[in-house]
Backbone as JSON Lines, residues from 0, in Angstrom:
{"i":0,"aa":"X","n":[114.36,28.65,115.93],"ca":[115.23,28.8,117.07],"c":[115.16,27.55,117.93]}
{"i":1,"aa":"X","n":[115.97,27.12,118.66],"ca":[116.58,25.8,119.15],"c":[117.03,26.13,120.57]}
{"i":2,"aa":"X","n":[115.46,25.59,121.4],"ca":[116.2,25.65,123.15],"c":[116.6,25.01,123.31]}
{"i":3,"aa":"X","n":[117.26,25.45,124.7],"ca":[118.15,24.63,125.56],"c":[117.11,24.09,126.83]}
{"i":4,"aa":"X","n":[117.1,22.49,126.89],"ca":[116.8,21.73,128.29],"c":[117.24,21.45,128.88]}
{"i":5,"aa":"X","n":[116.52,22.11,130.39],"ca":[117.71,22.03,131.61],"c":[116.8,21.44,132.69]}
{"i":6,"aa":"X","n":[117.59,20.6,132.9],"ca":[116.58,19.42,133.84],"c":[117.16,20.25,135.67]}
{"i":7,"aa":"X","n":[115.98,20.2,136.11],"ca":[116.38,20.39,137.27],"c":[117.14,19.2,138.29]}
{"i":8,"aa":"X","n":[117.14,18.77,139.6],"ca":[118.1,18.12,140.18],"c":[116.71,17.29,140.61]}
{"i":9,"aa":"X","n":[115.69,17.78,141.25],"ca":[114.16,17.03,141.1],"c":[113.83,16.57,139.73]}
{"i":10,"aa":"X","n":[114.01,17.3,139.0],"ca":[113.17,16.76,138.09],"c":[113.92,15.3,136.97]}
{"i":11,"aa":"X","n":[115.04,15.15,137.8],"ca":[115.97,14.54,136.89],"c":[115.73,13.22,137.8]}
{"i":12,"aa":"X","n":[115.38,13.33,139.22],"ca":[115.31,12.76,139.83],"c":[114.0,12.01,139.64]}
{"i":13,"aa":"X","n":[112.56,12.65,139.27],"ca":[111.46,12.04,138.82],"c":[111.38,11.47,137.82]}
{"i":14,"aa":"X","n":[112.45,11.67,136.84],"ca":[112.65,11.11,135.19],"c":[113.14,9.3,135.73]}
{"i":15,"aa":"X","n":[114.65,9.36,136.25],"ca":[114.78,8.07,137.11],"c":[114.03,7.11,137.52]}
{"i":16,"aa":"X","n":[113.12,8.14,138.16],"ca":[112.24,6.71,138.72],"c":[111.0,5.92,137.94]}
{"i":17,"aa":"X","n":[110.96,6.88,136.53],"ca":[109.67,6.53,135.77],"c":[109.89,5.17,135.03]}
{"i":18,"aa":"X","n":[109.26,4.32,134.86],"ca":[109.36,2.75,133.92],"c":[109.86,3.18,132.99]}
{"i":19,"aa":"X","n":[110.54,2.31,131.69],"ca":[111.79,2.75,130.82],"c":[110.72,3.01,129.77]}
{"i":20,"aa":"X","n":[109.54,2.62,129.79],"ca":[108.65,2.98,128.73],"c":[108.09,4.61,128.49]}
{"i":21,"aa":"X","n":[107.84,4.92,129.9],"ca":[107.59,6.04,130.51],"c":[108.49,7.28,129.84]}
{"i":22,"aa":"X","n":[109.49,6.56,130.38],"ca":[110.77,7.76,130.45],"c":[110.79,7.98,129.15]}
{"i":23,"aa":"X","n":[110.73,7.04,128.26],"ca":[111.41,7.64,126.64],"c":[110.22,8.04,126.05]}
{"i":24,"aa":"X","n":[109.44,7.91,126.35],"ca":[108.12,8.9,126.13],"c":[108.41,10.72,126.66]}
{"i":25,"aa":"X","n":[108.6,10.62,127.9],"ca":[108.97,11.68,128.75],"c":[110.21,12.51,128.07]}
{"i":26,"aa":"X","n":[111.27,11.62,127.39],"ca":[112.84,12.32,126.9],"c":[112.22,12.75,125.56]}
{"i":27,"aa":"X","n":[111.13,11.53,124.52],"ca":[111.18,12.2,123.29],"c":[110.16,13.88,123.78]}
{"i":28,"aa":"X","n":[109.53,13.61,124.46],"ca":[108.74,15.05,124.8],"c":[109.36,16.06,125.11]}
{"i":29,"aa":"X","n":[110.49,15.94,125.62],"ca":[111.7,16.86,125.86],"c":[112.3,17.21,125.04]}
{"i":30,"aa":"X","n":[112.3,16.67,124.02],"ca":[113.25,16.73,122.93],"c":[112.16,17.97,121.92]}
{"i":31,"aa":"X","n":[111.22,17.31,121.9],"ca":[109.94,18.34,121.3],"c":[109.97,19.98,121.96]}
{"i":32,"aa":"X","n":[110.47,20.02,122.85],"ca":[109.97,21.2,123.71],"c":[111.36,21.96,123.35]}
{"i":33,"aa":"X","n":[112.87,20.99,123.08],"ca":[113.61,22.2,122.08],"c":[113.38,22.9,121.07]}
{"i":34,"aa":"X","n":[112.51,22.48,119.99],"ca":[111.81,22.81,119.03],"c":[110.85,24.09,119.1]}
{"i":35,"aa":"X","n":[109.83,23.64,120.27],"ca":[108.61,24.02,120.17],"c":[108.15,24.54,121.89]}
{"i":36,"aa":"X","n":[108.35,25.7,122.39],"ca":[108.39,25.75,124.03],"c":[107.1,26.44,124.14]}
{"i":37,"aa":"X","n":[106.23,26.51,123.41],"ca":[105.23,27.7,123.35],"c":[103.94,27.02,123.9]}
{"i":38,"aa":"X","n":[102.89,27.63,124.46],"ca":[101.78,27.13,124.56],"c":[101.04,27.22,123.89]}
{"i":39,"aa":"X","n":[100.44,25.74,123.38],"ca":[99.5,25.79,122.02],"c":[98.05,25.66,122.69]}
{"i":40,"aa":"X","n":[97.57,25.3,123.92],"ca":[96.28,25.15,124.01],"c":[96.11,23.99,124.26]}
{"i":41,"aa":"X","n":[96.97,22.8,123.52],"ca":[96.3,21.28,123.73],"c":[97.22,20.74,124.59]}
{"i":42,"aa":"X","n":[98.55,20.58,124.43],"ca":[99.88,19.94,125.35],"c":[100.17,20.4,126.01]}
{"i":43,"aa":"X","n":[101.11,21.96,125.46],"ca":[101.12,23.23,126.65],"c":[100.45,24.22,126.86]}
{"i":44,"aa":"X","n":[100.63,24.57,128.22],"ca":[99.39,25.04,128.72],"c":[100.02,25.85,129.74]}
{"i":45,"aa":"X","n":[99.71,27.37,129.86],"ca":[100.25,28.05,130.82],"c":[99.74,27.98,132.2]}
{"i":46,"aa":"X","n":[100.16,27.76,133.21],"ca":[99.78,27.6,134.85],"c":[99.42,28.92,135.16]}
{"i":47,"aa":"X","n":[98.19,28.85,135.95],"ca":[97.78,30.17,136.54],"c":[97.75,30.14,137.93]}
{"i":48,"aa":"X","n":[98.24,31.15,138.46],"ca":[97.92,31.87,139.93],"c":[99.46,31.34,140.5]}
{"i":49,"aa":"X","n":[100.73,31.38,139.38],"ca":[101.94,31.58,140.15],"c":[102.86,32.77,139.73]}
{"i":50,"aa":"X","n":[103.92,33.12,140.93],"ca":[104.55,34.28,140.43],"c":[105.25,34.12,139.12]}
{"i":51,"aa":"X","n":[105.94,32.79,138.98],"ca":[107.13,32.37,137.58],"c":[105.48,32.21,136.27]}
{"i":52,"aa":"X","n":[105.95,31.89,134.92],"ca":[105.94,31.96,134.54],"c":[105.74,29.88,134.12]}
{"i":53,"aa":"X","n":[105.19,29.72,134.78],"ca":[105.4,28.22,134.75],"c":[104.59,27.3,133.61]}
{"i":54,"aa":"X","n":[104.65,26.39,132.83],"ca":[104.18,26.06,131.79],"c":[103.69,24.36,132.0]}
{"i":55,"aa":"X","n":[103.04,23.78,131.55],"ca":[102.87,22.09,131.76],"c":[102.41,21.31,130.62]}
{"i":56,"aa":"X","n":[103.73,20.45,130.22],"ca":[103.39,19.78,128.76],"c":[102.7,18.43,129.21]}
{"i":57,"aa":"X","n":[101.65,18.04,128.44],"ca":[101.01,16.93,128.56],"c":[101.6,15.79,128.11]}
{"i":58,"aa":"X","n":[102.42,14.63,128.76],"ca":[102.97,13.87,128.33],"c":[102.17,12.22,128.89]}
{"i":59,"aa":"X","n":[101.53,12.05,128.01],"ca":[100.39,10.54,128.02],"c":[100.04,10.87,130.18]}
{"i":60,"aa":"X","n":[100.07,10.03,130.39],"ca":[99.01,10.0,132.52],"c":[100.27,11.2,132.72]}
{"i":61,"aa":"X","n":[101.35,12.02,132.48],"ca":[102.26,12.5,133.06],"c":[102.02,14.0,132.63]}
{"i":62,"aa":"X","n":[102.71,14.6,133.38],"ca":[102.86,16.52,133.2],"c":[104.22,16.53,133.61]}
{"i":63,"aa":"X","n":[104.99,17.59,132.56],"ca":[106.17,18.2,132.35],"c":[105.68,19.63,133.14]}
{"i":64,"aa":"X","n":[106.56,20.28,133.91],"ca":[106.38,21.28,134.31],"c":[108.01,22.17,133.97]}
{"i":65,"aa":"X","n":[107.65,23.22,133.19],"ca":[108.52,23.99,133.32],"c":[108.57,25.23,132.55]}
{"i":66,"aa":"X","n":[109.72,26.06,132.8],"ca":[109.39,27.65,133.08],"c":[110.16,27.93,131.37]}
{"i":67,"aa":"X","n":[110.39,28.52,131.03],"ca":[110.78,29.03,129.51],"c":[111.45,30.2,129.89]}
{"i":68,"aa":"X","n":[112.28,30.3,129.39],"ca":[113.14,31.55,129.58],"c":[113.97,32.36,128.18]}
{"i":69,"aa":"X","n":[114.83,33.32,128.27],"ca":[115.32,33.24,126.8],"c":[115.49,32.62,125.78]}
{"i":70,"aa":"X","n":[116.43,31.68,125.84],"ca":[116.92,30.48,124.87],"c":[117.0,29.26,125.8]}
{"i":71,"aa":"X","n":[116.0,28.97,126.85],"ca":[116.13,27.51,127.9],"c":[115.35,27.31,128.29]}
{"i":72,"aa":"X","n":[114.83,25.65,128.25],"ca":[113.75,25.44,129.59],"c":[114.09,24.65,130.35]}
{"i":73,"aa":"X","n":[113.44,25.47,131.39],"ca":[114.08,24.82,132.62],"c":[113.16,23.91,132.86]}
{"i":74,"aa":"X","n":[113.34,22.34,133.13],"ca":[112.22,21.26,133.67],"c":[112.43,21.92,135.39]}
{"i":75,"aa":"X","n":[111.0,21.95,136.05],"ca":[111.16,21.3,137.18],"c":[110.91,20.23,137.88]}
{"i":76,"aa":"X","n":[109.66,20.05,137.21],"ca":[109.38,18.69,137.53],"c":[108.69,17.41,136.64]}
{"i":77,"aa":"X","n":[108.68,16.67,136.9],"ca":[107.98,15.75,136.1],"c":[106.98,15.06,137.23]}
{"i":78,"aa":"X","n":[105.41,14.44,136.42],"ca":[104.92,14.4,137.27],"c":[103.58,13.43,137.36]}
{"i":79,"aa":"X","n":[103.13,12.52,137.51],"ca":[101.98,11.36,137.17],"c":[100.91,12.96,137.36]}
{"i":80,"aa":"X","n":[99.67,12.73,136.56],"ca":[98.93,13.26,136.69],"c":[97.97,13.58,138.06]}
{"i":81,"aa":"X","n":[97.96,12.7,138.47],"ca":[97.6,12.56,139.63],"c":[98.24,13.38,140.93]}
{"i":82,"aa":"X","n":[99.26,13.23,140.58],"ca":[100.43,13.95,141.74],"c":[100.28,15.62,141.46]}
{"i":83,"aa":"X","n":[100.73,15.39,139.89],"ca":[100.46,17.35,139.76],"c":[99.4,18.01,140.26]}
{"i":84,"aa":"X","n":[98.29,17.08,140.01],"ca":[96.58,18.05,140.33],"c":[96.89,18.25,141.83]}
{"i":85,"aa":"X","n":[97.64,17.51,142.65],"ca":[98.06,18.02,144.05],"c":[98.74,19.0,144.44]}
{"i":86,"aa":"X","n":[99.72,19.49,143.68],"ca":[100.62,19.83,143.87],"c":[100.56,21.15,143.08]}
{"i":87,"aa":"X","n":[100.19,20.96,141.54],"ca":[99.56,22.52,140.93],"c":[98.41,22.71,141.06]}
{"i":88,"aa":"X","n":[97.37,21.84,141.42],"ca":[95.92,21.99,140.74],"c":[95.17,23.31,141.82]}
């Protein structure tokens, strides 16, 4: 089965600002997560202590954050590692 990625309006906005090296690191990881949206333990990884359902793929110093739904994931954010442990940790 074959999701759908749906970038949020932030998170499309954090993709932008990443170095072009960054980013296509960040898009092929996106591209993986149509494939594969599940949490395996090593990349994704389910977030605890929120109401959604929120998920975070390990993408090299960066975290993908986003929620899985029927047939879609929704990005919300993208995120230097550093920033997420603030912000989810």
């Amino acid at each position: 089965m074959t999701f759908t990625v749906l970038l949020s309006d932030r998170a499309r906005t954090d993709i932008e600002r990443l170095p072009a090296k960054i980013r296509r690191q960040v898009i092929d990881d996106l591209q993986r997560l149509e494939a594969q949206p599940f949490p395996d333990g090593k990349r994704i990884k389910k977030l605890k202590g929120f109401k959604e359902d929120l998920y975070r793929l390990r993408a090299g110093d960066y975290r993908i954050v986003f929620l899985r739904q029927s047939a879609a994931v929704s990005v919300v954010r993208v995120l230097a590692k550093k920033d997420f442990a603030k912000v989810y940790g």
